[in-house]
PDB file of N, CA, C and O in Angstrom:
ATOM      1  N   UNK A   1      -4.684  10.005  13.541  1.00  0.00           N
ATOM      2  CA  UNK A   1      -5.128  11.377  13.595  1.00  0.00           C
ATOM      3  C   UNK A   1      -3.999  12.328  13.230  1.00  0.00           C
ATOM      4  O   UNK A   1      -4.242  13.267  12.472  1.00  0.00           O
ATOM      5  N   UNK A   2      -2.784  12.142  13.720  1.00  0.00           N
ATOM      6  CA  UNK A   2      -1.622  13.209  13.168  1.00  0.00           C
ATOM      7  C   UNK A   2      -0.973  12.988  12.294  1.00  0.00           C
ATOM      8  O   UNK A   2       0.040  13.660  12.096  1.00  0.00           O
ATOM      9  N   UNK A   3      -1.458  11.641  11.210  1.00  0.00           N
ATOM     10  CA  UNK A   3      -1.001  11.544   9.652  1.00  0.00           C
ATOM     11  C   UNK A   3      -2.135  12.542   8.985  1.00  0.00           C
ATOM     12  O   UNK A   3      -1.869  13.136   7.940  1.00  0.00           O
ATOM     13  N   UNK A   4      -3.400  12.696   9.634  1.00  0.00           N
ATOM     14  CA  UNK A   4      -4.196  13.615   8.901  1.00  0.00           C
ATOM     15  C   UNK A   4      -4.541  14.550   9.044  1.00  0.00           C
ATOM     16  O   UNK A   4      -5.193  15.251   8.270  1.00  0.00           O
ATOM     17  N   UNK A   5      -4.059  14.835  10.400  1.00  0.00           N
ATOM     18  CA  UNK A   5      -3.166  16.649  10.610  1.00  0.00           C
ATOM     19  C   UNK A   5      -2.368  17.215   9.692  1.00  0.00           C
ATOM     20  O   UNK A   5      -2.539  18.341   9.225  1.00  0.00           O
ATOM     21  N   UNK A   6      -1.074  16.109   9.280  1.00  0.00           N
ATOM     22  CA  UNK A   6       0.037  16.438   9.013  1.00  0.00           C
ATOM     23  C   UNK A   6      -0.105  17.180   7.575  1.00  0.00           C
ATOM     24  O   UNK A   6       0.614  18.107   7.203  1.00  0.00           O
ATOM     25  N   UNK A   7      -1.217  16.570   6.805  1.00  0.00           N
ATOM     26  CA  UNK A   7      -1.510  16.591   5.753  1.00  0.00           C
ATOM     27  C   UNK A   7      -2.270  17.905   5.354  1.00  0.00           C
ATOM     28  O   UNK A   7      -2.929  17.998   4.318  1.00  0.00           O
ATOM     29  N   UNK A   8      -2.097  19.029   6.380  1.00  0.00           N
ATOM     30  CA  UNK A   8      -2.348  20.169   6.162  1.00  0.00           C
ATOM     31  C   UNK A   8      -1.214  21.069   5.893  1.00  0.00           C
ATOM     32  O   UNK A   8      -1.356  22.189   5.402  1.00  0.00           O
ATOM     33  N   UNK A   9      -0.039  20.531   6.239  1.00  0.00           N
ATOM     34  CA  UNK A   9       0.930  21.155   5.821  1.00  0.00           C
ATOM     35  C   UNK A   9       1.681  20.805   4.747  1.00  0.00           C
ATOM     36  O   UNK A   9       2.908  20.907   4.770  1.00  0.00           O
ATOM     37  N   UNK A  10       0.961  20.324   3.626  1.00  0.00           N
ATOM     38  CA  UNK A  10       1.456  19.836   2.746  1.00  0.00           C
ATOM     39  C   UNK A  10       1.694  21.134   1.616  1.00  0.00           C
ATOM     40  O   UNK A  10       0.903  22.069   1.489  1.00  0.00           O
ATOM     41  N   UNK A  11       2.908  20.971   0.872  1.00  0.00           N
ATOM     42  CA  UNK A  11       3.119  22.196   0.196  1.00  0.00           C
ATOM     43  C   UNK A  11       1.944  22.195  -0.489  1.00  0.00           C
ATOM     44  O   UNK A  11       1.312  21.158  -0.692  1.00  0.00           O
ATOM     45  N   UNK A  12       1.368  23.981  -1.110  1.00  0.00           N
ATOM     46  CA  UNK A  12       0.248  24.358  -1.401  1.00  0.00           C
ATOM     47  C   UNK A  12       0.216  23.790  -3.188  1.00  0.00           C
ATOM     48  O   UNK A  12      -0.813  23.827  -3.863  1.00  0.00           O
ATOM     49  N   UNK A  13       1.370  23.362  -3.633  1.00  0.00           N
ATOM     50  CA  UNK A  13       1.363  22.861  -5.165  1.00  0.00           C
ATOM     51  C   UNK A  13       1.001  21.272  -5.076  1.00  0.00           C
ATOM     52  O   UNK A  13       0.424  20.665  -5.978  1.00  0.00           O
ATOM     53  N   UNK A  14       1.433  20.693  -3.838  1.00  0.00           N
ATOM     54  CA  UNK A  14       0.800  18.895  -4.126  1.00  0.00           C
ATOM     55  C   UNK A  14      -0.591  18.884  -4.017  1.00  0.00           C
ATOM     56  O   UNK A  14      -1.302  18.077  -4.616  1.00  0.00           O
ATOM     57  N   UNK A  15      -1.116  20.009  -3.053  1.00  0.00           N
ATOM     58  CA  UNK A  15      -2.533  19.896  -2.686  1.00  0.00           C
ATOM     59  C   UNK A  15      -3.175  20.772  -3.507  1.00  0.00           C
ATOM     60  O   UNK A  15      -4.236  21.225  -3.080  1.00  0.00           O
ATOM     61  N   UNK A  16      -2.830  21.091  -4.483  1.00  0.00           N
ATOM     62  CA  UNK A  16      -3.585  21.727  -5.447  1.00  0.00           C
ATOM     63  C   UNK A  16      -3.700  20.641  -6.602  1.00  0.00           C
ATOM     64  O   UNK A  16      -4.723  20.499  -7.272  1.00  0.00           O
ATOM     65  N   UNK A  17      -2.108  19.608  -6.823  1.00  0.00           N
ATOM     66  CA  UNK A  17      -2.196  18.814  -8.027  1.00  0.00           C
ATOM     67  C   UNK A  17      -3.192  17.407  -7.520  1.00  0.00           C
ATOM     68  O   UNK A  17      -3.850  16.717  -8.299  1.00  0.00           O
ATOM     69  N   UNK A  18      -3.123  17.264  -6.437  1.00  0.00           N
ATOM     70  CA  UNK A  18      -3.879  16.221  -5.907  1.00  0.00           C
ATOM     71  C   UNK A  18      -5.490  16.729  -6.179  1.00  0.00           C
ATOM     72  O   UNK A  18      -6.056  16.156  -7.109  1.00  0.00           O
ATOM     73  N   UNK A  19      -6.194  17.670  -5.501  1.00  0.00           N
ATOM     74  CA  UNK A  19      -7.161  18.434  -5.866  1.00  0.00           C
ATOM     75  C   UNK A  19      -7.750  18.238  -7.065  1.00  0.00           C
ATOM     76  O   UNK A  19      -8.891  17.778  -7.012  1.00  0.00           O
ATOM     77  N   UNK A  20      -7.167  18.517  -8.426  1.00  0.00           N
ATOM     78  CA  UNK A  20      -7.180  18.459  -9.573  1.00  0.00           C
ATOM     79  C   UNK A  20      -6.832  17.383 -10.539  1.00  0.00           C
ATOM     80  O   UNK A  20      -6.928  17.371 -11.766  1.00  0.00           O
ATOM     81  N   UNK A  21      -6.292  16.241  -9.477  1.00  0.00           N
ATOM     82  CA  UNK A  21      -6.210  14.973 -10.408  1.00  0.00           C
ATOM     83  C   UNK A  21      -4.875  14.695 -10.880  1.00  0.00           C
ATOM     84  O   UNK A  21      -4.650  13.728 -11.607  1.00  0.00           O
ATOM     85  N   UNK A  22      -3.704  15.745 -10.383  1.00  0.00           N
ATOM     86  CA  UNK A  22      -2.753  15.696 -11.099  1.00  0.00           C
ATOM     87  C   UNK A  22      -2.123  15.038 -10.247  1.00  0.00           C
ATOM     88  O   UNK A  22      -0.931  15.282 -10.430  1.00  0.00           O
ATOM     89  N   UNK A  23      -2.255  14.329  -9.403  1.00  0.00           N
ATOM     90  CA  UNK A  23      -1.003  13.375  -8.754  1.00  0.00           C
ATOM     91  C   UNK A  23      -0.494  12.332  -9.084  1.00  0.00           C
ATOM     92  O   UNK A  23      -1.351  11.450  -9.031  1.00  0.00           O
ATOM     93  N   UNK A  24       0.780  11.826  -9.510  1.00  0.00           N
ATOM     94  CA  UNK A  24       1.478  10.719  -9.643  1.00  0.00           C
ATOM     95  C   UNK A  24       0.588   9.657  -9.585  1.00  0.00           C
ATOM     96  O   UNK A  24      -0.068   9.563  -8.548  1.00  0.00           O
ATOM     97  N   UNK A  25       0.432   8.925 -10.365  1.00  0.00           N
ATOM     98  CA  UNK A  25      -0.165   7.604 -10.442  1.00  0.00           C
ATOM     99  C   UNK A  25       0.438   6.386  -9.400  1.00  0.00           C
ATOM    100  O   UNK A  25      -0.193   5.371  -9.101  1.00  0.00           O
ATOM    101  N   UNK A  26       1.296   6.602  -9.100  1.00  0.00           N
ATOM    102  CA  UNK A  26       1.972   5.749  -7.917  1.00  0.00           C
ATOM    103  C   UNK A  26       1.741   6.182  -6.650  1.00  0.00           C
ATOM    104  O   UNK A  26       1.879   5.417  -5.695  1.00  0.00           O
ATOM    105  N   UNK A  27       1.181   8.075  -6.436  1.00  0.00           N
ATOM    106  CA  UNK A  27       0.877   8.024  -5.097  1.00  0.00           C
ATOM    107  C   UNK A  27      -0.683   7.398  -4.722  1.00  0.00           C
ATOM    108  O   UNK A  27      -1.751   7.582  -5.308  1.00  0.00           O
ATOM    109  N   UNK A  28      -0.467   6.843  -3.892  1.00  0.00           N
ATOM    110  CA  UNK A  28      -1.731   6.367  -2.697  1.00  0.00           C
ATOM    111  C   UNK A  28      -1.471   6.849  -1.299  1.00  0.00           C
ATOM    112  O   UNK A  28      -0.407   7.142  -0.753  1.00  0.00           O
ATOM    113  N   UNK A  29      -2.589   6.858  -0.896  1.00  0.00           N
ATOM    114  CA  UNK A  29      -3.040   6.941   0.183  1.00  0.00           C
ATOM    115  C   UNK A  29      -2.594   7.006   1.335  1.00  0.00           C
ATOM    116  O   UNK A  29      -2.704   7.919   2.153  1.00  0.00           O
ATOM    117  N   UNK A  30      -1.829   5.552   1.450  1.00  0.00           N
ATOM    118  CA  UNK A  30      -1.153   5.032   2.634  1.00  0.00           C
ATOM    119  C   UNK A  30       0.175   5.831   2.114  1.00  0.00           C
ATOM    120  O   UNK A  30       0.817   5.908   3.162  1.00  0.00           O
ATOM    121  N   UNK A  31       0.644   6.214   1.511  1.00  0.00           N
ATOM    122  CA  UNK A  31       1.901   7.130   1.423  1.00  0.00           C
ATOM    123  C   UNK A  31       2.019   8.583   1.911  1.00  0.00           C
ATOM    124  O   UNK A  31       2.967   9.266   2.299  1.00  0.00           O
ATOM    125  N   UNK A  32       0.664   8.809   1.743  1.00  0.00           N
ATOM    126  CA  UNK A  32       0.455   9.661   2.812  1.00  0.00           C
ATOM    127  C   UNK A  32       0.109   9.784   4.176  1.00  0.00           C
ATOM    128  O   UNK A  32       0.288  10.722   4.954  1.00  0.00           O
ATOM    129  N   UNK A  33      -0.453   8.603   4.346  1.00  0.00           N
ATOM    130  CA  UNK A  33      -0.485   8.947   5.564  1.00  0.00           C
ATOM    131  C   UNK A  33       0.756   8.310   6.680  1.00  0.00           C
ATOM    132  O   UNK A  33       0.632   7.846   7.813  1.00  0.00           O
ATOM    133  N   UNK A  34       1.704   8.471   6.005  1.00  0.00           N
ATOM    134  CA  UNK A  34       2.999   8.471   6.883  1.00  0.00           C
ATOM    135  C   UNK A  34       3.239   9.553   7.373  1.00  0.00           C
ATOM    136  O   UNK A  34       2.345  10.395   7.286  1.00  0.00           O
ATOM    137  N   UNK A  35       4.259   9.850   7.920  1.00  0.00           N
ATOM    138  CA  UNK A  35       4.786  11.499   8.673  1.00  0.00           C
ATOM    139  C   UNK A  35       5.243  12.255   7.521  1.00  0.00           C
ATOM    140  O   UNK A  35       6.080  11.811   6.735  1.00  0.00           O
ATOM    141  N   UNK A  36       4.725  13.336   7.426  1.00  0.00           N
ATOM    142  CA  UNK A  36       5.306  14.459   6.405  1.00  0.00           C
ATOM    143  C   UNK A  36       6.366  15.504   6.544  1.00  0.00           C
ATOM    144  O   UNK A  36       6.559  16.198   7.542  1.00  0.00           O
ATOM    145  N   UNK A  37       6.845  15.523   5.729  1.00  0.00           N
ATOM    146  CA  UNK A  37       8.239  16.026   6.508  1.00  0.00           C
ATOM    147  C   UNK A  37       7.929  17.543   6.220  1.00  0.00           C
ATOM    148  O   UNK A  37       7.297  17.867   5.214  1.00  0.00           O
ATOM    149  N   UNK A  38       8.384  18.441   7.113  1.00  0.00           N
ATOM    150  CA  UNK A  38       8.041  19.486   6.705  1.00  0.00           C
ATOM    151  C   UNK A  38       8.209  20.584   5.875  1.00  0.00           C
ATOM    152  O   UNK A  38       7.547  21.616   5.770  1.00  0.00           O
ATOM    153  N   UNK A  39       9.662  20.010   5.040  1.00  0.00           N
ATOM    154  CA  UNK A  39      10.387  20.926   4.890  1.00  0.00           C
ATOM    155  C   UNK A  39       9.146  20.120   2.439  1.00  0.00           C
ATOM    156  O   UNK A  39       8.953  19.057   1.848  1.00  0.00           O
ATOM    157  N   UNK A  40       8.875  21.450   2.243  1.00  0.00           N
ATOM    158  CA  UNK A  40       7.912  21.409   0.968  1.00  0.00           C
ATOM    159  C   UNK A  40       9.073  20.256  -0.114  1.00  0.00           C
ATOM    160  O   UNK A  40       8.565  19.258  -0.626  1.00  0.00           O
ATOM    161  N   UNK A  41      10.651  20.580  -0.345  1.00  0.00           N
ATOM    162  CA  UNK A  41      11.108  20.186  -1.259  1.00  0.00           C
ATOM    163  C   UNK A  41      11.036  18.945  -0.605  1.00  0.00           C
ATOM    164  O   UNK A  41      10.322  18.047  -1.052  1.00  0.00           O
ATOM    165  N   UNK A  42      11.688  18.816   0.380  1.00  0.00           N
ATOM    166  CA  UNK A  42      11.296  16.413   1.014  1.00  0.00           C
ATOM    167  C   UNK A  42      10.439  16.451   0.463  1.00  0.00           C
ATOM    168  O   UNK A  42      10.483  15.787  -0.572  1.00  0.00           O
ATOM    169  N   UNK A  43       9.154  17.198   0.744  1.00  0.00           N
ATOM    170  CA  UNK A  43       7.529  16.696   0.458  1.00  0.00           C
ATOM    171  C   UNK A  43       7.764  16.304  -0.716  1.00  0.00           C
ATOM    172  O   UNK A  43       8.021  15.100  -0.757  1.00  0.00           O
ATOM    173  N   UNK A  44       7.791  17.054  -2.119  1.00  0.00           N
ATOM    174  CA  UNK A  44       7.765  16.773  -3.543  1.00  0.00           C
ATOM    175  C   UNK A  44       8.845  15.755  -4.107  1.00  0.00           C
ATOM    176  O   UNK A  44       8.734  15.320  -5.253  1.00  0.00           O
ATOM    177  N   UNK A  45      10.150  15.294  -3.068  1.00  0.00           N
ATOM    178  CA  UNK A  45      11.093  14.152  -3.598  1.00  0.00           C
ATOM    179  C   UNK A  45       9.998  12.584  -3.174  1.00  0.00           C
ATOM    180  O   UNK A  45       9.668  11.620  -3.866  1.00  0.00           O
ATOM    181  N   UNK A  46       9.672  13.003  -1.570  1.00  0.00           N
ATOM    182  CA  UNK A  46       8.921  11.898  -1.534  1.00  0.00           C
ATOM    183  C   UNK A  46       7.804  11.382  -1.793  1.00  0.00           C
ATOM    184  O   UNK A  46       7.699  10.162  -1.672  1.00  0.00           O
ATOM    185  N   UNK A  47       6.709  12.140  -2.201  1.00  0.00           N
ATOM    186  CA  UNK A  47       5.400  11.389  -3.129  1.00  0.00           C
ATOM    187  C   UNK A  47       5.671  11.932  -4.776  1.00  0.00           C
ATOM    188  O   UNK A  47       4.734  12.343  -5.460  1.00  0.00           O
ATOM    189  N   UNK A  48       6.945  11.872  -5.236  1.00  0.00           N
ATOM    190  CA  UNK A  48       6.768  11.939  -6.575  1.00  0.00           C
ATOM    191  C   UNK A  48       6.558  13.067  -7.482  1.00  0.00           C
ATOM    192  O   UNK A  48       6.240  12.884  -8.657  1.00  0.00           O
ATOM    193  N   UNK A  49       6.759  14.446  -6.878  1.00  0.00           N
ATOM    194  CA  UNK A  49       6.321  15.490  -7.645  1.00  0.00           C
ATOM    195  C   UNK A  49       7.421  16.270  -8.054  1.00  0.00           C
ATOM    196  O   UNK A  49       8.368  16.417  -7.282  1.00  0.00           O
ATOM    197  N   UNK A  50       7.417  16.760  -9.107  1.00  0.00           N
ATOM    198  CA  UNK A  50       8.695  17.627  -9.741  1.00  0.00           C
ATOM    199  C   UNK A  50       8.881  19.147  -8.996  1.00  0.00           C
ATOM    200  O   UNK A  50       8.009  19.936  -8.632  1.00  0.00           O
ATOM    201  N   UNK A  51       9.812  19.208  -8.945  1.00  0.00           N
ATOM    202  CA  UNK A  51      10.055  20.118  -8.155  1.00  0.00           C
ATOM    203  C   UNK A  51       9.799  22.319  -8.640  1.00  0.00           C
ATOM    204  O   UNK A  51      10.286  23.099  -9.459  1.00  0.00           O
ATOM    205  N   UNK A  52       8.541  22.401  -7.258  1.00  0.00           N
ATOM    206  CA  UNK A  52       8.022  23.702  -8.301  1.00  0.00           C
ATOM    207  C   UNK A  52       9.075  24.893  -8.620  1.00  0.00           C
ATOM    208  O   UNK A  52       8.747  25.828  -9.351  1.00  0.00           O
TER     209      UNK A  52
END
């Protein structure tokens, strides 16, 4: 339940590229639902996204 809490605080650019199809082909699922760190730039080093 608080991997899919967490996942509301995900910076507003992964959850827009995810949304739209644009996520890394290497992210899944279970990579998310680990602990998210809060701070947006961790977020985008660790599932793969270039930095906005």
């Amino acid at each position: 339940m608080s991997a899919i809490i967490g996942m509301a605080y995900l910076a507003s650019d992964i959850t827009e590229a995810i949304l739209e199809g644009r996520q890394p082909q290497t992210l899944m699922l279970k990579d998310m639902m680990r602990t998210i760190p809060p701070n947006w730039t961790d977020q985008r080093r660790i599932f793969g996204f270039a930095a906005a």
